[in-house]
C-alpha positions as CSV (number, residue, x, y, z in Angstrom):
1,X,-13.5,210.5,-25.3
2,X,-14.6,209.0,-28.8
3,X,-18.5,210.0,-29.7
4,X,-20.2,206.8,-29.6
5,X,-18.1,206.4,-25.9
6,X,-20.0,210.1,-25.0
7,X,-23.7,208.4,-26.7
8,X,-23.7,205.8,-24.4
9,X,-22.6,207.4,-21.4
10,X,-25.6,209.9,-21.9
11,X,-27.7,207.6,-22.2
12,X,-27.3,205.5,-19.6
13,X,-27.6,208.7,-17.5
14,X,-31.0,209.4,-18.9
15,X,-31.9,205.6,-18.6
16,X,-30.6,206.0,-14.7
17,X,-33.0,209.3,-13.7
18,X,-35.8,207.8,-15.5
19,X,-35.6,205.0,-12.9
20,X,-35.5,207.4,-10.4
21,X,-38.2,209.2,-11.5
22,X,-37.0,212.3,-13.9
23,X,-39.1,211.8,-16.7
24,X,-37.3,214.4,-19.0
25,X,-33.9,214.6,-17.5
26,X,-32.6,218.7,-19.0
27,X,-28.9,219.1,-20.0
28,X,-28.0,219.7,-16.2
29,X,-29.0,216.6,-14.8
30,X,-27.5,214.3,-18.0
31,X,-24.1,216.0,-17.4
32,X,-23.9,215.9,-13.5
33,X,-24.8,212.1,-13.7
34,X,-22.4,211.3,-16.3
35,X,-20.1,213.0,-14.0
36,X,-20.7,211.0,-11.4
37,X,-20.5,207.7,-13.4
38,X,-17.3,208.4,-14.5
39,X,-15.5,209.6,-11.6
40,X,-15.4,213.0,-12.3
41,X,-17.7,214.7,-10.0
42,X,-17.1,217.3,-7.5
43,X,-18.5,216.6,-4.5
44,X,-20.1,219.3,-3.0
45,X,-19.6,220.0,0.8
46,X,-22.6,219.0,2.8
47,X,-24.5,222.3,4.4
48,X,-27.4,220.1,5.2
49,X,-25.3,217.1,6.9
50,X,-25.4,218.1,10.9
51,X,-29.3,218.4,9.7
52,X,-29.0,214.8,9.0
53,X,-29.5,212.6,12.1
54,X,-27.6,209.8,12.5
55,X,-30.3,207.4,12.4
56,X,-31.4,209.4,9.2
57,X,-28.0,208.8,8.0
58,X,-27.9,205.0,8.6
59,X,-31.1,205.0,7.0
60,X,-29.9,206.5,3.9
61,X,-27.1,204.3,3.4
62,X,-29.2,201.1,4.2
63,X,-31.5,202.3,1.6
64,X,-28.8,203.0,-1.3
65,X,-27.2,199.1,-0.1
66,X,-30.6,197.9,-1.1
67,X,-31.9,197.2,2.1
68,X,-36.3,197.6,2.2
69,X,-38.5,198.8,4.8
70,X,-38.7,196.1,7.3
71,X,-34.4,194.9,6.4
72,X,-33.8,198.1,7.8
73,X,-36.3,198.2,10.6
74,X,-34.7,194.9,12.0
75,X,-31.4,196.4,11.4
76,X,-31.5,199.7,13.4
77,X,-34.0,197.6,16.0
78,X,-36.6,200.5,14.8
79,X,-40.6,200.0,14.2
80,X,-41.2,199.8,10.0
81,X,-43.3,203.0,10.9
82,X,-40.4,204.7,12.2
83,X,-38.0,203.7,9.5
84,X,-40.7,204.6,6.9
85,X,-40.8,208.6,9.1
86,X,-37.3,208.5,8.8
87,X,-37.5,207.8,5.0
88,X,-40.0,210.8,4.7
89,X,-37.7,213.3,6.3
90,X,-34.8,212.5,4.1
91,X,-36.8,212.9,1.0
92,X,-37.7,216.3,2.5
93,X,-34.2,217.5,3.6
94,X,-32.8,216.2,0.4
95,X,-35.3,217.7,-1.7
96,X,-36.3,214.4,-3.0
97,X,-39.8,213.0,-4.7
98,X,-38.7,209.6,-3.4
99,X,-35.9,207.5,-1.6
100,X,-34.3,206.6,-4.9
101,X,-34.1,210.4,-5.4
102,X,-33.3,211.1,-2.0
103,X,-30.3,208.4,-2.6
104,X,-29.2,209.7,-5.3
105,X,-28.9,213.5,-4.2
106,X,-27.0,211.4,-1.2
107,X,-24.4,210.1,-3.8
108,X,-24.6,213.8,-5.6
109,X,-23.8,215.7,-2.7
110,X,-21.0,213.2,-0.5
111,X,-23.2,211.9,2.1
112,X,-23.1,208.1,0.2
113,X,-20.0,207.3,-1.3
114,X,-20.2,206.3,-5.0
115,X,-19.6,202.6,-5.4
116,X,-16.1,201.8,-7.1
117,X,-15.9,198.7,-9.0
């Protein structure tokens, strides 16, 4: 892979976990995202995913289709309260600060599939 190809590709992974809220992404973090855009990613097997309820599942992958609060409330015929609950404990099992974090560990670790274009 040519230089400039390996500049941009880094920093579009910094640019992507500054959205999700890493403010100074380390070495680690740069390289497993750039892994993941390109294709190159292990996936990791999922200790945590019987933890994972099924509605805590379908909320996580409403949430990484771009799906808000009440979308996916109506969706799973939940309350918003109990979609926003459900929200909370994923961020907790996945060791997230947030849903976009919590989606994105999802996509790290093989509970969301990486979208393919």
């Amino acid at each position: 892979m040519k230089q400039s190809n390996i500049d941009n590709l880094d920093y579009l992974a910094v640019k992507l976990l500054k959205k999700v809220g890493i403010k100074s992404p380390n070495v680690k973090q740069r390289l497993l995202v750039s892994s993941v855009l390109t294709g190159t990613a292990t996936i990791q097997p999922l200790a945590f995913e019987s933890a994972l309820t099924q509605r805590e599942k379908a909320c996580l992958l409403l949430a990484a289709k771009g799906k808000n609060l009440n979308q996916t409330a109506e969706i799973l015929g939940l309350k918003p309260s109990s979609v926003k609950t459900l929200r909370g404990r994923l961020t907790l099992k996945l060791k997230a600060a947030n849903i976009s974090q919590a989606i994105f560990e999802g996509i790290r670790l093989g509970c969301i599939p990486p979208k393919r274009t």
